[in-house]
VEXLUM-625699 format. One line per field, with one value per residue (C-alpha): residue in three letters; x, y, z. Coordinates in steps of 0.05 Angstrom, whole numbers. Each point is the difference from the previous one (the first is absolute). Layout:
// VEXLUM-625699
r c(ALA  ...)
c1 c(X  ...)
c2 c(Y  ...)
c3 c(Z  ...)
END
This chain:
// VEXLUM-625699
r c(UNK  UNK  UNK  UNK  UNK  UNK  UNK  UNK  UNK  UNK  UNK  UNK  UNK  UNK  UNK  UNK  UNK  UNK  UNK  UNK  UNK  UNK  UNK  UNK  UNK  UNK  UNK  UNK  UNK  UNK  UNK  UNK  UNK  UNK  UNK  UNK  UNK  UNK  UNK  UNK  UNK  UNK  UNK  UNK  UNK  UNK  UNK  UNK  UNK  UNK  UNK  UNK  UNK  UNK  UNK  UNK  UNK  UNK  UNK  UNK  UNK  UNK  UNK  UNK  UNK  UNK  UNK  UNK  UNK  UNK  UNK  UNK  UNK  UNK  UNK  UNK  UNK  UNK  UNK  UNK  UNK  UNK  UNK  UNK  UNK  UNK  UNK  UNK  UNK  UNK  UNK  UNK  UNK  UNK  UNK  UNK  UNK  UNK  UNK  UNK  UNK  UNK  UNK  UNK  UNK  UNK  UNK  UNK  UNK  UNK  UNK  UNK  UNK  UNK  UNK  UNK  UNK  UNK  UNK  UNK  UNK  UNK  UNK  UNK  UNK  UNK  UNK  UNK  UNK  UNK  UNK  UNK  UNK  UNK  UNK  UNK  UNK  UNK  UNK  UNK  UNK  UNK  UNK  UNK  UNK  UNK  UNK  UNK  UNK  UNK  UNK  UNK  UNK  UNK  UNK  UNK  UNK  UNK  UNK  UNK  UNK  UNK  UNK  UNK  UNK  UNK  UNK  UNK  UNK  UNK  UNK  UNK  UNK  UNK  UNK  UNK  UNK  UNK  UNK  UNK  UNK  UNK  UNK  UNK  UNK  UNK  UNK  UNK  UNK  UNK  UNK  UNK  UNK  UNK  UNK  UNK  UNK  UNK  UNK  UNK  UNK  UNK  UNK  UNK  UNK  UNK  UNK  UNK  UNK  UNK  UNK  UNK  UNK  UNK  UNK  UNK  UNK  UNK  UNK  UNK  UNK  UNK  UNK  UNK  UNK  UNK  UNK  UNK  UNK  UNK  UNK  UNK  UNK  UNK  UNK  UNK  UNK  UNK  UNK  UNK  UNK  UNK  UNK  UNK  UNK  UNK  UNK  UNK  UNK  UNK  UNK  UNK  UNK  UNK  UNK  UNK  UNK  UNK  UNK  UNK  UNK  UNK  UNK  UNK  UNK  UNK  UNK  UNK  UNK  UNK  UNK  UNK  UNK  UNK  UNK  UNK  UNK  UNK  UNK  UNK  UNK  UNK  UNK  UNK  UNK  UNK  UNK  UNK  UNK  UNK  UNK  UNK  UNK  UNK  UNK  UNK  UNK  UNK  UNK  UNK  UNK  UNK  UNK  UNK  UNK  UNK  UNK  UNK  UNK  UNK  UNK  UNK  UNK  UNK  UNK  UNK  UNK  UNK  UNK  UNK  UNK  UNK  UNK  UNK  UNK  UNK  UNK  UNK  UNK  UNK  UNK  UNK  UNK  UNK  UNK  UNK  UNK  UNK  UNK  UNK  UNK  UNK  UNK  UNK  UNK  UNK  UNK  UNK  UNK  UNK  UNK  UNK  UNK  UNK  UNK  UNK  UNK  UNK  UNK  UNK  UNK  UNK  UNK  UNK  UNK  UNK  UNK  UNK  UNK  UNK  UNK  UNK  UNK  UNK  UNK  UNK  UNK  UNK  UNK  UNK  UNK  UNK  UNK  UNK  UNK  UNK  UNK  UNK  UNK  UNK  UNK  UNK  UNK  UNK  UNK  UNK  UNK  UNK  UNK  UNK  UNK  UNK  UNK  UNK  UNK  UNK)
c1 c(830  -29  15  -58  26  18  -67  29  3  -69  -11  36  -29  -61  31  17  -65  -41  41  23  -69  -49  51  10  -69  -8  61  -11  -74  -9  -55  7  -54  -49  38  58  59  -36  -58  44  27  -53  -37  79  -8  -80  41  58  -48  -28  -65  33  80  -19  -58  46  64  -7  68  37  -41  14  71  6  -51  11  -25  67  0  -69  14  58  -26  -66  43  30  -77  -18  57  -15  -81  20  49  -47  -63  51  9  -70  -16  60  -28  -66  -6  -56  15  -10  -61  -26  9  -48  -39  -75  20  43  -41  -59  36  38  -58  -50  63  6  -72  -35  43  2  -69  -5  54  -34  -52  36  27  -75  -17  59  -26  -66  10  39  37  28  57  19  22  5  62  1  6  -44  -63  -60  7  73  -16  -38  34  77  -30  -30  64  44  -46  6  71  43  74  39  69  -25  -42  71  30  -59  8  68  -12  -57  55  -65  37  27  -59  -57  -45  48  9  -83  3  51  -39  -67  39  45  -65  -31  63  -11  -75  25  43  -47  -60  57  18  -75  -7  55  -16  2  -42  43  67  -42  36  69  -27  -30  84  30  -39  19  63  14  -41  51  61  -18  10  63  28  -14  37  59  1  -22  71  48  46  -39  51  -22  -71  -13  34  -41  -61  0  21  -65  -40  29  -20  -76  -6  26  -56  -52  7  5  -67  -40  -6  58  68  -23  -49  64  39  -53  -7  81  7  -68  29  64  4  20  40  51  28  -13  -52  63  31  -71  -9  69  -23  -59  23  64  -55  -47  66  41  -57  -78  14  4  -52  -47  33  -24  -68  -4  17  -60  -51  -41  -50  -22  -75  0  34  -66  -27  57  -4  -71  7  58  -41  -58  46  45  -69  -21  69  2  -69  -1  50  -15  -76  36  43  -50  -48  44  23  -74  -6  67  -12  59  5  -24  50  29  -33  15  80  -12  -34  52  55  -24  -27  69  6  61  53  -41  -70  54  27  -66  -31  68  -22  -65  35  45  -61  -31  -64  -5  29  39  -51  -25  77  13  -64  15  73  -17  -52  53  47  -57  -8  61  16  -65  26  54  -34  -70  30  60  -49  -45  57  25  -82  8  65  -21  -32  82  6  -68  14  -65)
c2 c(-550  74  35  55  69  22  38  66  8  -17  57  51  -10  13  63  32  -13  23  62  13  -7  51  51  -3  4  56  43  -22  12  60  -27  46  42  -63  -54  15  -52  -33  -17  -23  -46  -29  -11  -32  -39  -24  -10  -43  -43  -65  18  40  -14  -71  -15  36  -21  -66  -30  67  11  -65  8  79  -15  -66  -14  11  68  17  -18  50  48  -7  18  60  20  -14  48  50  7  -2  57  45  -17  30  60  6  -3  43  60  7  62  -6  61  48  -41  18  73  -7  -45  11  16  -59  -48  14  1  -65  -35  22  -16  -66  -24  17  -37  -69  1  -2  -45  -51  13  -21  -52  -35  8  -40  -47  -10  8  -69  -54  28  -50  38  63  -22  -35  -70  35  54  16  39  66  -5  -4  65  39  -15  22  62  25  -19  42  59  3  64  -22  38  -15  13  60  41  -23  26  65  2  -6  50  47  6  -38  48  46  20  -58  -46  -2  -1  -58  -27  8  -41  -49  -13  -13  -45  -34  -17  -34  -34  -41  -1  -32  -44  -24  -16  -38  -47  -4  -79  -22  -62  38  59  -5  6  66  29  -14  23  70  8  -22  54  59  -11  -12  69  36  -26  3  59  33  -46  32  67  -8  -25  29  10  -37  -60  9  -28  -72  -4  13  -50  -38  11  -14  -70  -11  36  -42  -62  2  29  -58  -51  28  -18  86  -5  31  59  28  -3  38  49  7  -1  57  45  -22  48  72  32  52  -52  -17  79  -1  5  -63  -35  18  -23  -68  -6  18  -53  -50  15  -4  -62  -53  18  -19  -76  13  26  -70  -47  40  -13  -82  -4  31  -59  8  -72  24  36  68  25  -13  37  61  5  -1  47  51  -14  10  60  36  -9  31  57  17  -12  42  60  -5  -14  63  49  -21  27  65  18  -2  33  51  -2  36  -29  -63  -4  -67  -23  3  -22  -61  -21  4  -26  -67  -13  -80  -30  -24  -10  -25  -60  -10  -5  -50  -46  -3  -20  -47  -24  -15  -38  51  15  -44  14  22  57  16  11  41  49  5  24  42  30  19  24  56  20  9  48  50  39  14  30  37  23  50  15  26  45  40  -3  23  30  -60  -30  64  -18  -38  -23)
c3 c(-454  -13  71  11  10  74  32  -12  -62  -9  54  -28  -74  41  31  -66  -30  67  -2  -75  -45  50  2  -69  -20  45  -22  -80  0  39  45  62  -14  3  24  54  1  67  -48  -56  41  35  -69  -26  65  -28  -66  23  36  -20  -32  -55  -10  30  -50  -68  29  44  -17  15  59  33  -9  36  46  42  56  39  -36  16  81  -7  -29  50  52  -25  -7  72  16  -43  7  81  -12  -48  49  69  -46  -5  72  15  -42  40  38  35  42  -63  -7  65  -5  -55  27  -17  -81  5  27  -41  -66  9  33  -62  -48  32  18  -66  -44  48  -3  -79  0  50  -44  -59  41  4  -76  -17  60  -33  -63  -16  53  58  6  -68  54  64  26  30  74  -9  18  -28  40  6  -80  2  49  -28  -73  28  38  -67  -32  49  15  -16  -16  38  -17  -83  18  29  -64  -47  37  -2  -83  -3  54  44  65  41  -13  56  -57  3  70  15  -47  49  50  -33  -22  58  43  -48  3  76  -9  -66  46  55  -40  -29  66  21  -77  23  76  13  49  16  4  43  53  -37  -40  75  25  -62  5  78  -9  -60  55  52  -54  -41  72  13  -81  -7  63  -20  -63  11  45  -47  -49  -63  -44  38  1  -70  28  58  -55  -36  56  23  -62  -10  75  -12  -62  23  65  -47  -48  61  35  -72  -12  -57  -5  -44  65  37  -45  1  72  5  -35  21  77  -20  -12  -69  35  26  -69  -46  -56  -37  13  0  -66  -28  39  -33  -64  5  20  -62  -45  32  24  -20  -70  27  42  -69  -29  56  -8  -71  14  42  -60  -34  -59  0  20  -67  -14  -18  68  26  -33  9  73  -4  -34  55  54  -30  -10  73  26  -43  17  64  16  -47  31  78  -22  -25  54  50  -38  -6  77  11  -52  -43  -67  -70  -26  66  11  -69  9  71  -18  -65  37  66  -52  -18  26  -30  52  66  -26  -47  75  31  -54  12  66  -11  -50  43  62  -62  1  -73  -57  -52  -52  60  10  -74  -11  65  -26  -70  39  37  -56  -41  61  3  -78  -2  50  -29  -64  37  50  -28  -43  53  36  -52  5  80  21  50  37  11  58  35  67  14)
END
């Protein structure tokens, strides 16, 4: 009798390919300028999945991918998208936002509410314009529906937006620290509105514990490790996400608002930009490409690719102009200079890594289905592939604007 190969094998095959084929691609074909590696590999990760290698390949696909190598490599995922979320939260500084409060405010609540309008709005054309079970998950709801669409399409990606920066050497500039700033708020009511999408009426009471539990724990973490020695301070931090994830997930919110809370509970200053940055970066490098590959086994085509890529189109053109219109409304009533808003707007549209986390949430609550999770992910990669190559040129005509704090 034929003795199937131990799991690991299986799982590591799966290792080389995750990591090997996008970082070839990437290095081979040049694609920085229009495609960083993080997008290569979350498209690899749409590649590997089963709607393309599993429809070509089926045989070859069944053998890498079993379902004991899928469960292992789910958890590395978990992990990972925990880890990079923290990181995310960490990074706020909502002090620097405060000192610019009034420019601030009115540039990430413009950038935010324009575009979650259109994209509620888009939300309720695909809604009427064929079967709604076709888009909304099994657990969801019509507003939840609406409203989780419109925040997807309104979301500023952080975490992808420092690295764009970093690429177009715009980061540590008075720009790339207002766009800090915008984003960093919008950051805080993404999670918020996600929060009141998944609020569960029958596990209320858990969710109403979980959030005074986490007031009164933030007080005392953070004088415990405002006191310790900072080589142990990254222990006690992740520590503390597990245990912020873990009661998120158990009070029906889910363990990604918990990592985000985790991290925006704790002050940057504890750990040094510095070392924040090499933890980010390690975390980009070592674990999100499984976490691209477990998004790319949950995308489906069987409602028709056509239908997907029509309502990807739909829903990239209601974030893009959303937020250049949310964006240029507010430099007209602050009075900034001519293509200000423009580079503004493109960069602060960049969606990527946090709106493919937000949309597995809503996946994972069972609020949209696979066709609307497919759609909002090609949606999201689409935004982020177009940023580069339009601002990058604006740039180069408005030098100047990179010195302007405000």
């Amino acid at each position: 009798m034929h003795n199937p190969p131990p799991v690991t094998e299986p799982f590591l095959l799966a290792l080389i390919i995750i990591f090997a084929l996008p970082w070839l691609v990437w290095r081979l074909g040049r694609t920085d300028y229009y495609a960083p590696l993080v997008v290569v590999q979350i498209v690899g990760g749409i590649l590997l999945g089963p709607g393309v290698l599993g429809a070509v390949f089926p045989a070859y696909y069944e053998t890498v991918f079993t379902p004991q190598v899928i469960s292992a490599l789910n958890g590395i995922a978990w992990w990972a998208v925990m880890l990079f979320v923290f990181v995310a939260g960490l990074e706020l500084d909502l002090e620097e936002a405060w000192r610019w409060k009034g420019e601030t405010g009115l540039t990430a609540g413009l950038a935010l509410g324009v575009p979650l309008v259109l994209g509620a709005a888009a939300a309720l054309v695909l809604l009427n314009l064929g079967d709604p079970a076709q888009w909304i998950g099994a657990k969801g709801v019509r507003w939840q529906f609406v409203l989780g669409v419109g925040m997807a399409c309104a979301v500023t990606a952080l975490p992808i937006l420092v690295l764009l920066m970093q690429t177009l050497d715009i980061l540590r500039t008075p720009l790339g620290q207002r766009m800090l700033r915008y984003a960093s708020l919008d950051d805080v009511m993404i999670w918020g509105v996600l929060a009141l999408i998944l609020l569960d009426w029958e596990r209320v009471t858990r969710q109403v514990g979980f959030l005074a539990g986490f007031a009164v724990a933030v007080v005392l973490v953070r004088k415990l490790i405002a006191a310790i020695p900072q080589r142990d301070r990254w222990y006690l931090a992740l520590v503390w996400l597990a245990a912020c994830g873990y009661l998120a997930d158990w009070s029906g919110l889910h363990y990604m608002v918990g990592a985000f809370l985790a991290g925006a509970a704790l002050d940057a200053k504890w750990f040094g930009i510095e070392a924040i940055d090499r933890f980010r970066e390690t975390v980009l490098l070592a674990f999100m490409p499984v976490f691209f590959l477990s998004t790319g086994l949950r995308t489906n085509w069987d409602m028709g690719g056509l239908a997907v890529f029509g309502a990807a189109a739909l829903l990239l053109t209601a974030m893009i102009v959303g937020k250049l219109a949310g964006v240029g409304l507010a430099g007209k009533l602050l009075g900034w200079g001519k293509g200000e808003s423009w580079i503004i707007g493109w960069l602060l549209q960049t969606k990527a890594l946090i709106m493919i986390i937000f949309v597995n949430v809503l996946f994972d609550k069972a609020i949209i289905t696979n066709g609307a999770f497919t759609a909002l992910l090609l949606a999201a990669i689409g935004s982020t592939m177009l940023t580069i190559p339009i601002v990058a040129p604006a740039l180069k005509r408005l030098e100047s604007l990179t010195r302007k704090a405000g």
